[in-house]
N, C-alpha and C positions, 0 to 999 in steps of 0.2 A: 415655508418660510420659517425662520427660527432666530432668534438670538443667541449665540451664544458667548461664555466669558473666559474671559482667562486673567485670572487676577483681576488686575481693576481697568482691565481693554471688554471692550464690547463689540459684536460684531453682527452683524444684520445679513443675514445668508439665504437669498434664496438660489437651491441649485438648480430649478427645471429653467430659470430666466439667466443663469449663470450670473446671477449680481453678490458681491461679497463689499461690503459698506462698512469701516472700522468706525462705525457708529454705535450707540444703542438705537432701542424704537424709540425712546423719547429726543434721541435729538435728533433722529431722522424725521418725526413729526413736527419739530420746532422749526426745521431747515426745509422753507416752502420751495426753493429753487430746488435742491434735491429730491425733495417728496414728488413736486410734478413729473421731476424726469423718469420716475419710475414707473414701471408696465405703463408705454403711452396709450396701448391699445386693451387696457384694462384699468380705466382711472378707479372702478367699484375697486378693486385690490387695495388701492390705499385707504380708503375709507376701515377696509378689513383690521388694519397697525390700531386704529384707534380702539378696535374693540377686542383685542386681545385676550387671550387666555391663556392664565401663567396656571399650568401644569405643576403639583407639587408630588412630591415622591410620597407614599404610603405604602409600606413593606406589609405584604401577610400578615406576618407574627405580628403587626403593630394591633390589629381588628381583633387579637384576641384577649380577652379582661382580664385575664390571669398574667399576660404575660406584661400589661400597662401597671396590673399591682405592682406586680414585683420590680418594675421599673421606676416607679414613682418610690418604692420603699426603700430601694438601693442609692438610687439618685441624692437620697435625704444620708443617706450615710457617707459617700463615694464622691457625691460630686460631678465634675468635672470629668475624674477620672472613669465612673459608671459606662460600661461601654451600650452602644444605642439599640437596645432590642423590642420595644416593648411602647412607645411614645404611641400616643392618643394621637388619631388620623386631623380630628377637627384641631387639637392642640399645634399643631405640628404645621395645619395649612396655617394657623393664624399667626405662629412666627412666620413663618415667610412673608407673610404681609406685613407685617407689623418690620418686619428686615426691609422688604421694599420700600415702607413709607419714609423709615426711618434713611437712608442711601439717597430715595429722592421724592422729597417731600412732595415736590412738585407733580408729580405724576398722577394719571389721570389713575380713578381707581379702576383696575384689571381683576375681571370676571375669576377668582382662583376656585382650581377644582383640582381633586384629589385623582392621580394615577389608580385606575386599577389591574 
């Protein structure tokens, strides 16, 4: 199962059930006539949407200290413009969160864990 985005559309995708939902998981959670009709013969599956885990990206080069210095030093001269090499794995999960909360306050808080 997966969410995925495209701009500001959301889509709720599982392929082994062939179901594709132009939803997010939070309003396929809000939409209880929806939520039931999903996997009828695996109700535990919806239960699963509430306990979600948002996956965040953490690149190699990001785990090594040297390459966060010179990212954090650049950043303070560059800006903006500083291109992304070198960002702290925990920094980096907590904008994402800090993005989710901020997009949908409402949202129940999702378990986030670091790609390895």
């Amino acid at each position: 199962m997966r969410c995925a985005s495209r701009r500001d559309r959301f889509y709720l995708a599982d392929p082994y059930a062939r179901i594709l939902l132009p939803k997010s998981i939070n309003a396929t959670l809000a939409d209880e006539a929806t939520l039931n009709g999903l996997w009828p013969d695996h109700p535990d599956w919806r239960g699963a949407l509430r306990n979600g885990i948002a996956w965040t990206p953490a690149y190699p080069q990001d785990y090594c200290p040297r390459n966060q210095y010179l990212q954090h030093r650049l950043e303070a001269v560059l800006g903006d413009r500083c291109p992304r090499f070198g960002v702290d794995p925990l920094e980096r999960m907590q904008t994402y969160a800090d993005l989710r909360r901020k997009n949908d306050p409402s949202a129940p808080p999702a378990d986030m864990r670091l790609w390895d």
